[in-house]
VEXKOL-927437 format. One record per residue (C-alpha): residue in three letters; x, y, z. Coordinates in steps of 0.001 Angstrom, whole numbers, plus 500000, padded with zeros to 6 digits. Last residue first. Layout:
REM VEXKOL-927437
ALAXYZ
...
END
This chain:
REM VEXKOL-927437
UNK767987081021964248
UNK768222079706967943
UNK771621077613969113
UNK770134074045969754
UNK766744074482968067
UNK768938075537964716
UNK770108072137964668
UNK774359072040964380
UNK775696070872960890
UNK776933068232959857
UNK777993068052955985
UNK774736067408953474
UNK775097071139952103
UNK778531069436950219
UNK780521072649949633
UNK780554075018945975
UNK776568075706945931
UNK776679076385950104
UNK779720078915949027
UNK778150082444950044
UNK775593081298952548
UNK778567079773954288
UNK780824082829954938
UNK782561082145958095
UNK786189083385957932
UNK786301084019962209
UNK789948084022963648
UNK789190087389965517
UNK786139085443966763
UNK787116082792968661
UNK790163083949970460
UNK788348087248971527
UNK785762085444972996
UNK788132083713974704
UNK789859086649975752
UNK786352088624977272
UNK785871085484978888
UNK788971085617980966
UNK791497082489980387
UNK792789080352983111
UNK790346077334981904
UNK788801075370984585
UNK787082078544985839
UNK784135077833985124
UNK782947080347982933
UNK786023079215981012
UNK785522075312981347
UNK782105076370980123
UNK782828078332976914
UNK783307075768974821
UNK783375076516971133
UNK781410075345968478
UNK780574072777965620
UNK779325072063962266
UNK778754075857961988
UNK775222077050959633
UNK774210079556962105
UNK777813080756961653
UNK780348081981964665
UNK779054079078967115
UNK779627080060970689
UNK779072076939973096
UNK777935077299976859
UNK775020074936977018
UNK771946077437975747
UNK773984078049972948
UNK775452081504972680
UNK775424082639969072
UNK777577085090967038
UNK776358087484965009
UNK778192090791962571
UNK777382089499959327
UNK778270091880956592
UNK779611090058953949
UNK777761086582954444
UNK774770088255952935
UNK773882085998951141
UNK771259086832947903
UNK769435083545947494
UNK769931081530950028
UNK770213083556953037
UNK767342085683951584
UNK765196087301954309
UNK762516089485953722
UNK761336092275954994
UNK758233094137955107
UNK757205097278955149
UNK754113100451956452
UNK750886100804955153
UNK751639104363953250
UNK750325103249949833
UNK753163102165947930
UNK754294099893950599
UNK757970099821951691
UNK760584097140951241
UNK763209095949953404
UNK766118093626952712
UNK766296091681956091
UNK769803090966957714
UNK771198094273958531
UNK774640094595958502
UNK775175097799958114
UNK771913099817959508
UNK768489100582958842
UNK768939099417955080
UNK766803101497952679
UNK763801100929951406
UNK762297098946947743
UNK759297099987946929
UNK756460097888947597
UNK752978097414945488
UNK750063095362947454
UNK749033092493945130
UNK751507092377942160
UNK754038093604945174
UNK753307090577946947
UNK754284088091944861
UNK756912089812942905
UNK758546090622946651
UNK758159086632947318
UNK759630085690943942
UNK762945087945944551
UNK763267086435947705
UNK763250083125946714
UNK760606079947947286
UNK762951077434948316
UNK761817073821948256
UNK763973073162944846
UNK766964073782946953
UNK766135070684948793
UNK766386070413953153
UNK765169067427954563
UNK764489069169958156
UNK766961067394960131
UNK770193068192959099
UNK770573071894960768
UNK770113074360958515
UNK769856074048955144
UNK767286077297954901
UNK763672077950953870
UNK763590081739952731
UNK762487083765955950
UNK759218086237955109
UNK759779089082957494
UNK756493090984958573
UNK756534094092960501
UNK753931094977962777
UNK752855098767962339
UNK749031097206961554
UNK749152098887958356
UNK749411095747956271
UNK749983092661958549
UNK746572090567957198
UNK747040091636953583
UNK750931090748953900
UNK749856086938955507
UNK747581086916953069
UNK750415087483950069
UNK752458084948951048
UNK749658081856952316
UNK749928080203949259
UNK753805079619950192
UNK752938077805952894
UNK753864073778952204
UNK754230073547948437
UNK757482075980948387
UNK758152076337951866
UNK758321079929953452
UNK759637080624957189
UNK757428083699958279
UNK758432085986961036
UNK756279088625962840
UNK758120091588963830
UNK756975093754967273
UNK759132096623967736
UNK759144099324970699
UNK757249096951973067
UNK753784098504974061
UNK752007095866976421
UNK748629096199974223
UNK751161094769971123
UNK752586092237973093
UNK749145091031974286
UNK748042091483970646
UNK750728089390969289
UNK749807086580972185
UNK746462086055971110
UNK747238086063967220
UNK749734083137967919
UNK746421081338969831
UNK744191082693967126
UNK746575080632964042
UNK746000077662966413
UNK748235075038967855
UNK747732071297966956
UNK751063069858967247
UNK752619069759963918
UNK753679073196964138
UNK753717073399960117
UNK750610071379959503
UNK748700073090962082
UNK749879076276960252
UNK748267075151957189
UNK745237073416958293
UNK745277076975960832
UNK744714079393958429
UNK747208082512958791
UNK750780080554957797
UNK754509080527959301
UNK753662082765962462
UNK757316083069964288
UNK757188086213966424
UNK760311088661966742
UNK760292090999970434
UNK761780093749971202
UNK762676096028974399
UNK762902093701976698
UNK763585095325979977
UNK761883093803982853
UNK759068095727982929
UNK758561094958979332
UNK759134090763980109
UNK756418091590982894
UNK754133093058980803
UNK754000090256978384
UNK753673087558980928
UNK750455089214982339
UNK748818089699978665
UNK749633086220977979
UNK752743084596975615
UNK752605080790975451
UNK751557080549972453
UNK754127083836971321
UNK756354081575968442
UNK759284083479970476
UNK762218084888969191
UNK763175087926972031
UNK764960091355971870
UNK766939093365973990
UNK768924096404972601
UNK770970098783974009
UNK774047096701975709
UNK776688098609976438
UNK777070098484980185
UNK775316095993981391
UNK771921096155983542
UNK769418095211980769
UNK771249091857980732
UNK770473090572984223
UNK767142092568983967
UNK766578089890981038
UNK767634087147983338
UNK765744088045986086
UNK762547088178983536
UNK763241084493982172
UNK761765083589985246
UNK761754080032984135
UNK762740078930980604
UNK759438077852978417
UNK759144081309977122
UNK762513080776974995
UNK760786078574972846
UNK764222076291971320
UNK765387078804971993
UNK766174082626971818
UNK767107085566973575
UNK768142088519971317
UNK770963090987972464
UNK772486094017970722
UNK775535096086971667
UNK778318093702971656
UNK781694095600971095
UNK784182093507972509
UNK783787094717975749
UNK779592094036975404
UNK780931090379974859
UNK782922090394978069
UNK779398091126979814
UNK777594089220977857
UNK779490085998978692
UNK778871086955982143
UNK775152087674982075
UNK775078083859980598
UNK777186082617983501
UNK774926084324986105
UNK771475083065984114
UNK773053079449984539
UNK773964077806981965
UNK771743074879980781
UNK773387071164981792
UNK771492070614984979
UNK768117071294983403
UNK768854067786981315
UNK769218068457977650
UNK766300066899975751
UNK766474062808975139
UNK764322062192972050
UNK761437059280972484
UNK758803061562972727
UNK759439062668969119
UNK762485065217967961
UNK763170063403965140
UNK760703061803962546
UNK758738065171965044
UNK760215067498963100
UNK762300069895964729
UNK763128072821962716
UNK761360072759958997
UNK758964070799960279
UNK757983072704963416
UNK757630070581966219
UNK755986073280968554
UNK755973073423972661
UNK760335073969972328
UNK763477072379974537
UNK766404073575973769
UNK766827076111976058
UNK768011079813976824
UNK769849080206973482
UNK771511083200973249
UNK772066085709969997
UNK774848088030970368
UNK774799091116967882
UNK778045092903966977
UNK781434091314966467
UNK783000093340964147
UNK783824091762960338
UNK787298092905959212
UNK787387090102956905
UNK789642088193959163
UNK787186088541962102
UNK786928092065964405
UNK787199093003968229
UNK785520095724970030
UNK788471096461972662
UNK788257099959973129
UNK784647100109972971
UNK782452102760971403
UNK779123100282970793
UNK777734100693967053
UNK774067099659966939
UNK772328103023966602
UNK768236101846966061
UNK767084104015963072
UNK763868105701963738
UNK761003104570961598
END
């Protein structure tokens, strides 16, 4: 695999107290989603009775371009559009050539769980510049998944819309699993049969406190270490080497020449150290953690309410960063607000 450079040569890149730079921006395009997953927005919540933000209130795709325009200045060099289901934004193409169009940026990507994604709408997100895209698929027989989604969408449907990516050509197509002891965690090791040597990457996400919604318990997390054990008594992995600083999945590497996985262990093994993301939410707040109780206003700045350029305020909010939540969730109460991951994207 080639390595993807993610260093931007800026003048001004800009760095938290623990000399963290400010890399990747991750933007939320809506809040709004097709699934009620239950680890993100069960329905005991988010049911028909739950007020969505009104289309009014969503920045525009000009203000968005312009907060990634001063972020690229700082030293932004990676972008990934999220939700809520991203897909259900309009003409999310202009918004992606928006961003495809500034200086510095080099990568594009998109979270999506892919229902919604046809041959016709994946060719026109390529042709518009997304470069990437990361696929939620939590389970490969649909009682289970059905159970996770919660609204009757099928493992084939997901399946539909990977192959329409894949047919498209994007440069990376990764297919994420959230795993819940008791839930999915049967469904580990087919999920690796089923990706093995298809050049898809599968992540396996340890279930995280994010959020307050999705009852949370430590004793729900199936770890990282158990997941490789899992699959490697199966399929044997080596562990690989990092892509890049920073990276947020530990990869590993089949035995046999079928290509890797990842997985993801925010709760396990943090890695708080290296975190280079901040996240655009799809009202105008940054939030410096995906685990932050709160964010920063960038509105009165875009506009122009606030004298301040946006390059500054981003500046302003990150250069006093000392985020490291993953690292003390066992020495802070995990039951203190925190801000749903369908509100600022995971």
């Amino acid at each position: 695999m080639v390595k993807r450079a993610i260093s931007n040569v800026s003048k001004d890149a800009v760095k938290d107290r623990y000399k963290r730079p400010l890399r990747d921006l991750r933007i939320s395009v809506t809040d709004r989603c097709n699934f009620r997953c239950v680890y993100c927005m069960p329905k005991s919540v988010f049911d028909k009775k739950y007020k969505f933000l009104p289309r009014s209130d969503l920045l525009s795709y000009e203000e968005i371009e312009q907060v990634v325009k001063a972020a690229a200045e700082l030293g932004v060099c990676k972008i990934r559009l999220t939700g809520g289901e991203p897909l259900l934004r309009n003409d999310l193409e202009k918004l992606i050539e928006m961003i495809a169009n500034v200086e510095g940026i080099t990568d594009i990507s998109l979270t999506t769980n892919a229902s919604l994604l046809t041959l016709k709408r994946a060719q026109s997100l390529k042709d518009a510049g997304l470069q990437r895209l990361n696929v939620s698929l939590d389970a490969l027989d649909d009682k289970t998944f059905m159970a996770v989604n919660d609204v009757g969408v099928s493992v084939q449907d997901v399946l539909d819309g990977i192959e329409n990516a894949s047919k498209v050509g994007f440069e990376s197509i990764k297919v994420n699993m959230v795993v819940k002891k008791g839930l999915n965690d049967h469904s580990i090791v087919p999920m690796a049969k089923f990706f093995h040597g298809t050049g898809q990457i599968l992540r396996f996400i340890e279930f995280m406190d994010v959020g307050n919604s999705n009852a949370w318990n430590l004793s729900n997390v199936v770890t990282s270490q158990e997941i490789a054990d899992m699959i490697d008594s199966e399929l044997p992995i080596t562990p690989a080497e990092a892509n890049y600083k920073g990276e947020v999945a530990k990869r590993w590497s089949y035995n046999d020449g079928g290509g890797e996985i990842g997985i993801i262990s925010s709760v396990s093994a943090p890695f708080c150290g290296d975190c280079s993301r901040a996240r655009l939410s799809a009202t105008g707040s940054i939030y410096t953690c995906l685990f932050a109780s709160s964010g920063h206003d960038l509105r009165k700045v875009l506009r122009g309410e606030d004298t301040r350029s946006v390059t500054q305020a981003l500046r302003e909010i990150w250069t006093p960063r000392q985020d490291k939540y993953s690292e003390t969730r066992t020495q802070v109460s995990v039951l203190r607000p925190k801000v749903e991951m369908s509100f600022i994207g995971g």
